[in-house]
N, C-alpha and C positions, 0 to 999 in steps of 0.2 A: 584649229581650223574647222569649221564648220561641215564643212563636205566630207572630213576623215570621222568625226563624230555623227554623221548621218548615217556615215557607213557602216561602224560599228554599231547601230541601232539597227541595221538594216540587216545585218548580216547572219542572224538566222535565219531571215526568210530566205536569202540566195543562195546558202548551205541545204534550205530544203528543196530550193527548185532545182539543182542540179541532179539528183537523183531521177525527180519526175520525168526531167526532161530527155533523159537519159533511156527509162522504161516508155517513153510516149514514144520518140523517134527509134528506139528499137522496133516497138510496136508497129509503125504505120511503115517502117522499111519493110518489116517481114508481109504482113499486108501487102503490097506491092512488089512483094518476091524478087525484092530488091536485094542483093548480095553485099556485101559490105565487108571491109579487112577489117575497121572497128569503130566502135561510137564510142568516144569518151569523154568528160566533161570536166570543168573545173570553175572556182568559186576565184577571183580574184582577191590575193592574200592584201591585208592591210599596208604591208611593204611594197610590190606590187604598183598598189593606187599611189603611196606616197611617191614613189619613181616618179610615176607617169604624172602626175601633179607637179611635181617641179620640174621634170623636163618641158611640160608645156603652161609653166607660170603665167597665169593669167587667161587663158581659154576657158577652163572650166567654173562657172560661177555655180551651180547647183550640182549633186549626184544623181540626178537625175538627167544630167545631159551627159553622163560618160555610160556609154552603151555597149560596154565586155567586160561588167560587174561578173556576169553568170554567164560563160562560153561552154558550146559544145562543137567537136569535130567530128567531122564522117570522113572516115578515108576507106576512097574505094580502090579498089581490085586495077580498073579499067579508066580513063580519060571519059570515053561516053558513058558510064557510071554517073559520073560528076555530075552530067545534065541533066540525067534521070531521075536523082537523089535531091536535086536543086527545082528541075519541075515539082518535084512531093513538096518541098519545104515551101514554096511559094502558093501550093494548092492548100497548106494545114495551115498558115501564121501566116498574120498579117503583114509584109516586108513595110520596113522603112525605107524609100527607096534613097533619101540624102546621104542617109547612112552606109547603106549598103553597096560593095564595087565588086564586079569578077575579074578580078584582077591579071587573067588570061586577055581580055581585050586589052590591056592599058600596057604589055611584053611590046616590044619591038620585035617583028616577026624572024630575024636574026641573031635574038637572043635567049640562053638560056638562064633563066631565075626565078624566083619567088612565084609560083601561078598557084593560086587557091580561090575560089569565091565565097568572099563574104557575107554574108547577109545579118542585118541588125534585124530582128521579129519580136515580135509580142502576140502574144495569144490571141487565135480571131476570140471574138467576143459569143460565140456558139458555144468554143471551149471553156473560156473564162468564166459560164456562166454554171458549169458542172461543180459541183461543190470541191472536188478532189484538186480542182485547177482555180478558184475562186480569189484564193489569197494571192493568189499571180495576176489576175489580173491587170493592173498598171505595169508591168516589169516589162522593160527591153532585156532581150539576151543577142549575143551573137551566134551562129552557126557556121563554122565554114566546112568546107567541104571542097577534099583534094585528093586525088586518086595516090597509090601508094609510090608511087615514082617521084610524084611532086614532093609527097611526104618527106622523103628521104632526103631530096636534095634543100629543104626547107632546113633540115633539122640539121644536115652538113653545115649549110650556110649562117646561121644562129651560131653555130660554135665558131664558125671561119671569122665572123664578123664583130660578136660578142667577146669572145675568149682570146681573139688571136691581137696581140699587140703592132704584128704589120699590118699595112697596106692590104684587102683585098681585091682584085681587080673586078 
């Protein structure tokens, strides 16, 4: 398949953006005396892409239209964190807006679940043009960013839903 063979072509470069991106958004948090529970990032495994490829057979014609090859998370402290953390990511990178959802407006205001905001970015083109960020250039990554409450009940819900053979309500 064409897209698992771009991706293994591809995939030193996204093993080394995860780091950068890792040290920039620590960077530009602290800058903005932003507090934060933690930044951590991850390269999505070849197994991974294979899932998600056949769960959604036929959507993806290029690897360059699946946009959480290279994901980072922020998880804050606080709920108003979120938006604060989400102002900086939208003032540093460029948002894809098709891409990207806060998944906080799209809750039914009577329910508790999944609330994170998304965002699909790419380097503004100021950064891209630094040599240290240069080979990133063209790259989407995703960022989400959810306070540690949400975290928790995200990562409950992943095992309730994933690992558990019942029914979850």
């Amino acid at each position: 398949m064409a897209i698992l063979e771009d991706f293994d072509r591809q995939l030193p470069l996204l093993n080394a953006l995860a780091p950068k991106l890792y040290t920039l958004l620590s960077e530009l948090l602290a800058t903005k005396s932003l507090r934060v529970h933690s930044v951590s990032t991850r390269t999505k495994t070849r197994e991974s892409l294979e899932g998600k490829l056949s769960q959604f057979a036929g959507k993806y014609e290029k690897l360059d239209q699946i946009t959480d090859l290279c994901g980072v998370r922020i998880v804050t402290y606080l709920e108003d964190d979120v938006d604060a953390v989400a102002a900086l990511v939208e003032a540093e990178f460029d948002k894809d807006s098709e891409n990207s959802i806060d998944k906080r407006q799209t809750a039914e205001f009577d329910r508790f679940g999944y609330s994170s905001v998304h965002y699909v970015v790419s380097l503004k083109p100021t950064r891209a043009q630094l040599p240290e960020y240069a080979r990133f250039a063209n790259l989407k990554f995703e960022i989400q960013i959810r306070s540690i409450l949400q975290h928790a009940w995200a990562e409950i819900e992943h095992d309730l839903q994933y690992k558990n053979k019942n029914e979850v309500p």
